[in-house]
C-alpha positions as CSV (number, residue, x, y, z in Angstrom):
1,X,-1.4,11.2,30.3
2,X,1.9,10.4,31.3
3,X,1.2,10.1,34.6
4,X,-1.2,6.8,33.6
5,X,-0.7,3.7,32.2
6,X,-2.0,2.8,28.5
7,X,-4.2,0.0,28.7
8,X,-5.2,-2.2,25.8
9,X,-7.9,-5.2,25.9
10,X,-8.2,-7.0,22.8
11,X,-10.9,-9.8,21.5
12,X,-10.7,-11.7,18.8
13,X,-13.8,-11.3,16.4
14,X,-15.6,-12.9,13.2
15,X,-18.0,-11.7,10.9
16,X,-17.1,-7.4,10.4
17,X,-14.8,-5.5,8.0
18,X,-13.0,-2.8,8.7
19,X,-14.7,-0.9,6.4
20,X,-18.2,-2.0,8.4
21,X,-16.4,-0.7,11.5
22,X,-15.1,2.7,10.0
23,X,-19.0,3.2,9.0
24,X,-20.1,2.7,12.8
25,X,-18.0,5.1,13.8
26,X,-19.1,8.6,14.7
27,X,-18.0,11.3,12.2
28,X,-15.3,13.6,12.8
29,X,-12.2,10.8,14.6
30,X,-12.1,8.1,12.1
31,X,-9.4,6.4,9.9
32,X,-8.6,3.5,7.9
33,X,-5.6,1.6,6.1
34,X,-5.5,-1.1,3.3
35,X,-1.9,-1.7,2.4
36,X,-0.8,-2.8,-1.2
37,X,-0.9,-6.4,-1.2
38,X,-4.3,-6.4,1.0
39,X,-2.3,-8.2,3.9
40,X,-3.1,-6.0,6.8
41,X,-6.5,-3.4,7.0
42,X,-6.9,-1.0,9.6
43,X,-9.8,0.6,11.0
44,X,-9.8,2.9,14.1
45,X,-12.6,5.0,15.5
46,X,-12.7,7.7,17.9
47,X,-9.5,8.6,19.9
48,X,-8.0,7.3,23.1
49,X,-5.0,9.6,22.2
50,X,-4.0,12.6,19.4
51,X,-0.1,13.5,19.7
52,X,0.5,16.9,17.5
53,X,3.2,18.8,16.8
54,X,3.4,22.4,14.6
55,X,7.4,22.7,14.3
56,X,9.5,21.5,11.9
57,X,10.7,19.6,15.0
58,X,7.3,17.2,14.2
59,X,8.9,13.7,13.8
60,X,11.4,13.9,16.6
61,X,8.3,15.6,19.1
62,X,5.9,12.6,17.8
63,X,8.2,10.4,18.7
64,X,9.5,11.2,22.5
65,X,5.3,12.0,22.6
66,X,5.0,8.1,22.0
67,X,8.0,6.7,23.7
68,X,6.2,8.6,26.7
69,X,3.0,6.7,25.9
70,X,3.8,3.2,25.4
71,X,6.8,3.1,28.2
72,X,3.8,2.6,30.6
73,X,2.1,0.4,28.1
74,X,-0.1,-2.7,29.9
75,X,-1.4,-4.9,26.8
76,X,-2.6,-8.1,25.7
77,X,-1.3,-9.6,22.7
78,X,-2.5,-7.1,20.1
79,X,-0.5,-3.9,19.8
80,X,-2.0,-0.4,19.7
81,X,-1.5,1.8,16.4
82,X,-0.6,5.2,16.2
83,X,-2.2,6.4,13.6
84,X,-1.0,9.8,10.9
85,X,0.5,12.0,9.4
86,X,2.5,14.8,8.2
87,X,2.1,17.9,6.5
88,X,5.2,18.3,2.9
89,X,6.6,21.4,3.9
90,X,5.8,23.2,7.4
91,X,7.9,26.4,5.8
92,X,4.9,26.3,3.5
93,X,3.0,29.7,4.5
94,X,0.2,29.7,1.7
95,X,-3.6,29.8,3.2
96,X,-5.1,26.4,2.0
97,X,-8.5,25.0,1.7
98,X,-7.5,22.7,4.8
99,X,-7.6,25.8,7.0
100,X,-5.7,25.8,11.1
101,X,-3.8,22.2,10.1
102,X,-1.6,20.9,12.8
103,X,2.0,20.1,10.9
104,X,1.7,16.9,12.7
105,X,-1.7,14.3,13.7
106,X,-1.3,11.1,15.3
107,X,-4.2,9.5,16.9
108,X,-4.2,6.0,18.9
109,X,-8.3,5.1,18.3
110,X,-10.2,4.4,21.2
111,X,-11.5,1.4,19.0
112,X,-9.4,-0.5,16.6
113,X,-9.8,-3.6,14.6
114,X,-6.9,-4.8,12.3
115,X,-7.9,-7.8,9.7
116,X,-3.7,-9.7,9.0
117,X,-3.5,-12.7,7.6
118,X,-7.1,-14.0,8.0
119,X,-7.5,-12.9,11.4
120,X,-9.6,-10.2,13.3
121,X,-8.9,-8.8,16.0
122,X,-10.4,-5.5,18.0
123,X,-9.1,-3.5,20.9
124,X,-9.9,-1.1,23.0
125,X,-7.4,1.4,24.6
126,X,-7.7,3.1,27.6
127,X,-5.2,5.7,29.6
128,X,-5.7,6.0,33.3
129,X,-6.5,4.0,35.9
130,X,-7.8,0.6,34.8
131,X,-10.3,-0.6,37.2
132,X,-11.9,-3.6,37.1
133,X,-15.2,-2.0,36.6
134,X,-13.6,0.0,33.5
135,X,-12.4,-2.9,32.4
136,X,-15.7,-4.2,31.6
137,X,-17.4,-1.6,31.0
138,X,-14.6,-0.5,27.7
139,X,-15.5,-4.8,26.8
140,X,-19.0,-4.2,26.7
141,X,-19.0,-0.7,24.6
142,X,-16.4,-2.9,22.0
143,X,-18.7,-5.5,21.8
144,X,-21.7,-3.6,21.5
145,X,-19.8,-1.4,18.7
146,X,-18.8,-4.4,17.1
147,X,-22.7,-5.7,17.2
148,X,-23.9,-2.1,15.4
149,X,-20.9,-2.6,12.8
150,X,-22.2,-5.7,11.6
151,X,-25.2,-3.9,10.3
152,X,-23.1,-1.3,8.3
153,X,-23.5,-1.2,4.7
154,X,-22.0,0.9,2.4
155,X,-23.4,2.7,-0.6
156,X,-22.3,2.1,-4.2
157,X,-24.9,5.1,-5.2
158,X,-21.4,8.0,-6.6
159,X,-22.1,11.6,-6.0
160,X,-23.5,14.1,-8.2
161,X,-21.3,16.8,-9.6
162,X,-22.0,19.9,-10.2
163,X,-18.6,22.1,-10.9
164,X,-15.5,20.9,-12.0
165,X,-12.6,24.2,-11.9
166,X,-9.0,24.0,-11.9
167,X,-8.0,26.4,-9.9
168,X,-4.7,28.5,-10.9
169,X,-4.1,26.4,-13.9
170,X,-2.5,29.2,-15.4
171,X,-0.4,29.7,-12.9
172,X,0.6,26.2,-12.3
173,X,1.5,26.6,-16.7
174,X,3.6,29.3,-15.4
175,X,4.8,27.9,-12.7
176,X,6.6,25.0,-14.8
177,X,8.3,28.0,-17.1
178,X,9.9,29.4,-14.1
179,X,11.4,26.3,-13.0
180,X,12.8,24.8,-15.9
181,X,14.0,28.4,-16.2
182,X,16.0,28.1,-12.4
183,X,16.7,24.0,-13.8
184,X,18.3,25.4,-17.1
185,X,20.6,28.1,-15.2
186,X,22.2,25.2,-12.9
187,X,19.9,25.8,-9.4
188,X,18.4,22.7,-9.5
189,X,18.5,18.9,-11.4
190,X,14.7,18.1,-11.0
191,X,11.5,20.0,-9.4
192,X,8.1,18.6,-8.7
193,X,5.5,20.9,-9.3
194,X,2.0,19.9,-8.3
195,X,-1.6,21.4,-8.7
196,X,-5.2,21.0,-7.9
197,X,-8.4,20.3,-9.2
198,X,-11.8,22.0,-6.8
199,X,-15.0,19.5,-7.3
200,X,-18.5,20.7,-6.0
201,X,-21.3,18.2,-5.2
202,X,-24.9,18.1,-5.2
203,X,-25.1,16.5,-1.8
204,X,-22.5,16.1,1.1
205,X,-19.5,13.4,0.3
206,X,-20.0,10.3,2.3
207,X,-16.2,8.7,3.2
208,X,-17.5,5.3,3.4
209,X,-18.8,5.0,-0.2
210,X,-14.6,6.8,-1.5
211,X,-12.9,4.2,0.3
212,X,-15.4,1.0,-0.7
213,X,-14.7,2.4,-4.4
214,X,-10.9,2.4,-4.0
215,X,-10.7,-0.7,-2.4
216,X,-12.7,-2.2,-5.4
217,X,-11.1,0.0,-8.0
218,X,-7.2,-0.2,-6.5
219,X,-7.0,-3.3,-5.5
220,X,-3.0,-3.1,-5.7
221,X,-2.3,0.4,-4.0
222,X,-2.3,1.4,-0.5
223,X,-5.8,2.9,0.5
224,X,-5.8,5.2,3.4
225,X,-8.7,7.8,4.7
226,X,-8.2,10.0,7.9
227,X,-11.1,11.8,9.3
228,X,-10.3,14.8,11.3
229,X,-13.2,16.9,12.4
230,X,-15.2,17.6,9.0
231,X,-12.3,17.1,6.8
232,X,-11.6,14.2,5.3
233,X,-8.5,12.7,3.5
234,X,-8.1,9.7,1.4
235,X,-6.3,8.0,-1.3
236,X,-5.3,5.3,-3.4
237,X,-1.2,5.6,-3.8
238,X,1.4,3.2,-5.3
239,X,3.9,4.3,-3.2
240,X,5.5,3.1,0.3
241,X,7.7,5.6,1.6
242,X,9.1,3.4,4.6
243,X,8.1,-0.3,6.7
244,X,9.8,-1.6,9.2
245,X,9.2,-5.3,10.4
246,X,11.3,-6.7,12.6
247,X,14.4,-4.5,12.7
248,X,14.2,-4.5,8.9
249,X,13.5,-1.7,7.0
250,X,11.8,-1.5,3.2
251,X,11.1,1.1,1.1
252,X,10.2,1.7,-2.8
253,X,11.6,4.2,-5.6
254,X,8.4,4.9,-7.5
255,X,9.4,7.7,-10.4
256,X,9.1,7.6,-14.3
257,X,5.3,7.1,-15.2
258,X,3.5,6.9,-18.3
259,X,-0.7,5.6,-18.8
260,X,-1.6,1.8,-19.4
261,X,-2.5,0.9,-22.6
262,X,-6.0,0.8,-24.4
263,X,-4.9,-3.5,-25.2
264,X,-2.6,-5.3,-23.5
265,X,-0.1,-5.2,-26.8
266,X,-0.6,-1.4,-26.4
267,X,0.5,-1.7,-22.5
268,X,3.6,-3.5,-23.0
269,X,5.0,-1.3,-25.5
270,X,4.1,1.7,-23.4
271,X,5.7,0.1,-20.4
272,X,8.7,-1.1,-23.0
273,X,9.2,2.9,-23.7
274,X,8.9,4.1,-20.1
275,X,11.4,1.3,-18.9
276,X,14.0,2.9,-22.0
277,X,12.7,6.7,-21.8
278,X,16.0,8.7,-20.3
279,X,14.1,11.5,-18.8
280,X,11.8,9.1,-17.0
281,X,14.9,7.2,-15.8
282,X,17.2,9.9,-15.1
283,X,14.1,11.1,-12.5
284,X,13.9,7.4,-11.4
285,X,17.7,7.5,-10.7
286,X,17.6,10.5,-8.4
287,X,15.3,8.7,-6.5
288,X,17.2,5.3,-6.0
289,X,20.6,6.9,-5.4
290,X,19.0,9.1,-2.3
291,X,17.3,6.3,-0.8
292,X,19.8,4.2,-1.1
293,X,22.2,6.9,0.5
294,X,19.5,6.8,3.4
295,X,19.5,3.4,3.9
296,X,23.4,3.4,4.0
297,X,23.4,5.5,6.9
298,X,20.8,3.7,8.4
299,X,21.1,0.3,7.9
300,X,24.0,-2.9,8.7
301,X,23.6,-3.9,5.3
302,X,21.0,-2.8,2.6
303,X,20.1,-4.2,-1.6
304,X,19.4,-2.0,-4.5
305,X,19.0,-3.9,-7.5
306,X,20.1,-3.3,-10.5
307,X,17.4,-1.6,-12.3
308,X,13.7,-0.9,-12.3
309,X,11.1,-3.2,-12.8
310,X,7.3,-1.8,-13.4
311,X,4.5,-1.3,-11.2
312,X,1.1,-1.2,-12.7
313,X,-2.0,0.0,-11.5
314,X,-5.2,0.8,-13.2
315,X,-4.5,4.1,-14.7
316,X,-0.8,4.3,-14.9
317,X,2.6,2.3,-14.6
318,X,5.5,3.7,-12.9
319,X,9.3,2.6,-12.9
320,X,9.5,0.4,-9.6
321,X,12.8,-0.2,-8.0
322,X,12.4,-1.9,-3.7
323,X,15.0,-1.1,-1.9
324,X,15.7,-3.3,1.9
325,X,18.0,-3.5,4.5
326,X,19.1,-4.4,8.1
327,X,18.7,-1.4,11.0
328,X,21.6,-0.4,12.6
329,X,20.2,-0.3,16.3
330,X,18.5,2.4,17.9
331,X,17.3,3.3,14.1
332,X,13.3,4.4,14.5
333,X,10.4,4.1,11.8
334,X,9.9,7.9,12.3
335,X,13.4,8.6,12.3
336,X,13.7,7.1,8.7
337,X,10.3,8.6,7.7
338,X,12.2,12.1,8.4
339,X,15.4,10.7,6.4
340,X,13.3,9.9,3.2
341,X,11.0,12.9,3.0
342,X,10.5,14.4,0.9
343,X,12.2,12.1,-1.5
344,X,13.6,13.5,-5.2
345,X,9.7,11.7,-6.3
346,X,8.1,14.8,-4.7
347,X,10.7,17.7,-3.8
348,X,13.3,17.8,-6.4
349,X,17.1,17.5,-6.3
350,X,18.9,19.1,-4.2
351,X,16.2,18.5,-1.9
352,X,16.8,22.4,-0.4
353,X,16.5,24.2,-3.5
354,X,14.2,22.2,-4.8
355,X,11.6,22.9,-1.9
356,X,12.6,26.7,-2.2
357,X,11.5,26.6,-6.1
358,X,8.1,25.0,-4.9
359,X,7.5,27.7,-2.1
360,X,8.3,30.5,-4.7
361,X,6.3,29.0,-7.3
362,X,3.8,26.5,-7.1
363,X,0.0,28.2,-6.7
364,X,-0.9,26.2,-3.7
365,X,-0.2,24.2,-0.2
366,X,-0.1,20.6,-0.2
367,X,-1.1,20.1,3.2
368,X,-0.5,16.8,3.2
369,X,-0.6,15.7,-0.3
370,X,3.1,14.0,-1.3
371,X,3.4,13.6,2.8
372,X,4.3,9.8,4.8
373,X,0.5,8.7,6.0
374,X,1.0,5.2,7.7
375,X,1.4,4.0,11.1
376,X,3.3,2.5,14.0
377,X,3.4,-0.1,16.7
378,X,5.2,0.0,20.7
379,X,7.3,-2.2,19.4
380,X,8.7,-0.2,16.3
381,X,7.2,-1.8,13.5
382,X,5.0,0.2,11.1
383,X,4.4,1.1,7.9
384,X,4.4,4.7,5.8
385,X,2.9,5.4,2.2
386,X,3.2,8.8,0.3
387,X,-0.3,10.4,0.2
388,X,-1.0,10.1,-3.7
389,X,-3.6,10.2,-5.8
390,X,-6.0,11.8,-3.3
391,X,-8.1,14.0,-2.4
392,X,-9.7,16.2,0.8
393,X,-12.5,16.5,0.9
394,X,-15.2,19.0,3.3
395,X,-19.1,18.8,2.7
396,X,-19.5,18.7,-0.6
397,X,-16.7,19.9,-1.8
398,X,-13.4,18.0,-2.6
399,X,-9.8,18.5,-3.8
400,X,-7.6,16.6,-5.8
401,X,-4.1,16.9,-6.0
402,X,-1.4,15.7,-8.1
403,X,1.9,16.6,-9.5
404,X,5.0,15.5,-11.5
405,X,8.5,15.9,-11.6
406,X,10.2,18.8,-13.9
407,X,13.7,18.8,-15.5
408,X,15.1,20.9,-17.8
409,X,13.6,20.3,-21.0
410,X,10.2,19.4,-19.1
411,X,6.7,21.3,-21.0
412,X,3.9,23.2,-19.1
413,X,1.2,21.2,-21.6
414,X,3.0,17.4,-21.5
415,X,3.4,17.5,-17.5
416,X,-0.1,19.4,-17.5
417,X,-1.7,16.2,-19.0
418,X,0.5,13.6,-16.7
419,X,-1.8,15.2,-14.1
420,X,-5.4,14.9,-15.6
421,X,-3.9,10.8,-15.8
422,X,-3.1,10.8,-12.3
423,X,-6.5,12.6,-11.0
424,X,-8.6,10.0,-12.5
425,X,-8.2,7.3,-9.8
426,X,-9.9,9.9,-6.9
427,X,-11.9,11.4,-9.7
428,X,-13.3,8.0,-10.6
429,X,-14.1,7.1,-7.4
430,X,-16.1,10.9,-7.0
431,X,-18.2,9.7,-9.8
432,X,-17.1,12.4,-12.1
433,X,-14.9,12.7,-15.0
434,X,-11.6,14.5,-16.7
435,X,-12.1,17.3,-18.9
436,X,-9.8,16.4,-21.5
């Protein structure tokens, strides 16, 4: 690979969606990306390239793996995207339902199409030697792709389930005693403790119909599905972690939550409470002041504001404070990603201890729930979300995951039901509903 050049041919095209060219892709080596304010989708299928890594050395490997990659780089206009992701906590030993997972996936697609700002555009990629008979022959498999994807139509027709278990719920209720037990004797500030819910279907799950729903559903969150083999992740989270657009760097503090109301007089009194609620901004806090330290050390100059503002989606509305600033030079996407994660929103504070507690207590492995998912360019621009409100999901079965932060005076049955409000975006979309 490194002894090649990366080749990319681009071609500008009308009339196909990214979600019509995820569907024309063969199973097993897809993804796709939507972020929050719907200015720039992503679709890649099949891979040109897959960097991995399974230390806790991942986001330093990924990165010399890709400076490798693109310091040969012969391009048109369009950039190539790396595409991935990271598991929470590669100390995490647990067996989990995602089986042999590599602590780090990138993939560059051997297609790609990105949709930005009204314009589509498709590319192919290429590493070796670029004759000109490849050349042509990589335009006319895009264009015939392209041609099939046109066709593509996606299913509004939800799947039938058939069991709905929460596995380990007692132990999760359990889980919450112990750690407000460690919070209370001074080991910790703040722990998030997360769980899952199993699903079982009557027929395999069909990614194409999960992400059409969240796009419909979500239209304000960051949609993301990455297909690896038969496994399948997707999600509809509120939350960036980290983007970087020219030398600039942006991130969010997204912590506090409490449900939308029933009427819109409802909503804004629940929103008025969560904006004055001390344990919801004491957790928000944590948050701000350890992003902010980040982007001190980071960044030339950086802005916090003030104080939160909300963010509202369709089930839920969280205390929102953006958080922006200058790179200091030399400063990498991935290198920031590393920084942030996992931030006090889904570790704990101190972020050590914290991710001790977890190991020790919660009844699972998050793979990569609560992980960056995003992606980044050759030239250093990209984007990172946390992997919330989501679900992986095999055949016909699926898991979702969600979680919350504990304190000290934190209950097993309050942060119990936070969850069953922050499954129902995934569990909508799966057709099925809580059991409340």
């Amino acid at each position: 690979m490194q002894q090649h050049s990366f080749h990319v041919t681009t071609i500008e095209v009308e009339g196909v969606t990214p979600l019509q060219f995820f569907m024309a892709g063969e199973r097993g080596a897809r993804y796709f990306w939507r972020d929050h304010d719907t200015s720039n989708t992503i679709a890649g299928v099949g891979h040109a390239l897959r960097l991995t890594s399974s230390t806790t050395e991942r986001f330093n490997e990924i990165e010399q793996q890709w400076q490798q990659v693109t310091h040969n780089i012969v391009q048109t206009a369009q950039q190539p995207l790396l595409f991935g992701g990271v598991t929470f906590d590669p100390a995490n030993t647990k067996a989990s339902e995602w089986g042999d997972f590599p602590q780090a996936l990138f993939v560059v697609a051997k297609f790609q199409l990105v949709e930005k700002n009204g314009k589509c555009y498709a590319n192919a990629h290429y590493s070796g030697e670029l004759t000109l008979e490849v050349k042509q022959q990589l335009l006319n498999e895009l264009e015939a792709f392209i041609t099939k994807a046109k066709t593509m139509q996606s299913t509004a027709v939800k799947p039938k389930m058939v069991t709905y278990r929460e596995p380990q719920k007692e132990a999760y209720l359990q889980s919450i005693e112990n750690t407000t037990a460690r919070i209370q004797q001074g080991e910790a500030e703040k722990v998030v403790i997360a769980r899952t819910l199993a699903l079982e279907f009557a027929e395999d799950l069909q990614p194409a119909q999960l992400l059409s729903d969240l796009l419909e559903e979500q239209p304000t969150s960051y949609i993301f599905g990455f297909e690896v083999d038969d496994l399948f992740f997707t999600g509809a989270t509120p939350e960036r972690l980290v983007m970087v657009q020219s030398h600039h760097a942006y991130s969010s503090c997204v912590a506090g939550s409490i449900r939308r109301g029933r009427t819109s007089e409802e909503d804004v009194c629940l929103g008025e409470r969560l904006l004055r609620d001390e344990k919801n901004g004491g957790e928000h806090q944590y948050v701000v002041d350890m992003i902010a330290e980040k982007f001190a050390k980071s960044c030339e100059t950086y802005y916090v504001p003030s104080g939160p503002t909300l963010l509202k989606s369709r089930d839920i509305q969280h205390l929102y404070t953006p958080i922006d600033g200058a790179l200091k030079e030399g400063t990498t996407i991935l290198q920031l990603a590393k920084d942030l994660h996992p931030t006090p929103a889904l570790g704990g504070v101190p972020r050590e201890k914290a991710l001790e507690i977890i190991r020790e207590y919660e009844p699972m492995n998050r793979e990569m729930y609560a992980s960056p998912i995003g992606w980044l360019d050759a030239t250093g621009d990209g984007e990172f979300a946390v992997a919330l409100r989501c679900a992986m999901t095999r055949g016909n079965q699926a898991y979702l995951y969600a979680g919350g932060g504990i304190v000290a005076d934190s209950e097993p049955q309050a942060e119990y039901e936070e969850t069953l409000v922050k499954f129902r975006p995934m569990l909508r979309a799966l057709g099925g509903e809580i059991n409340e």
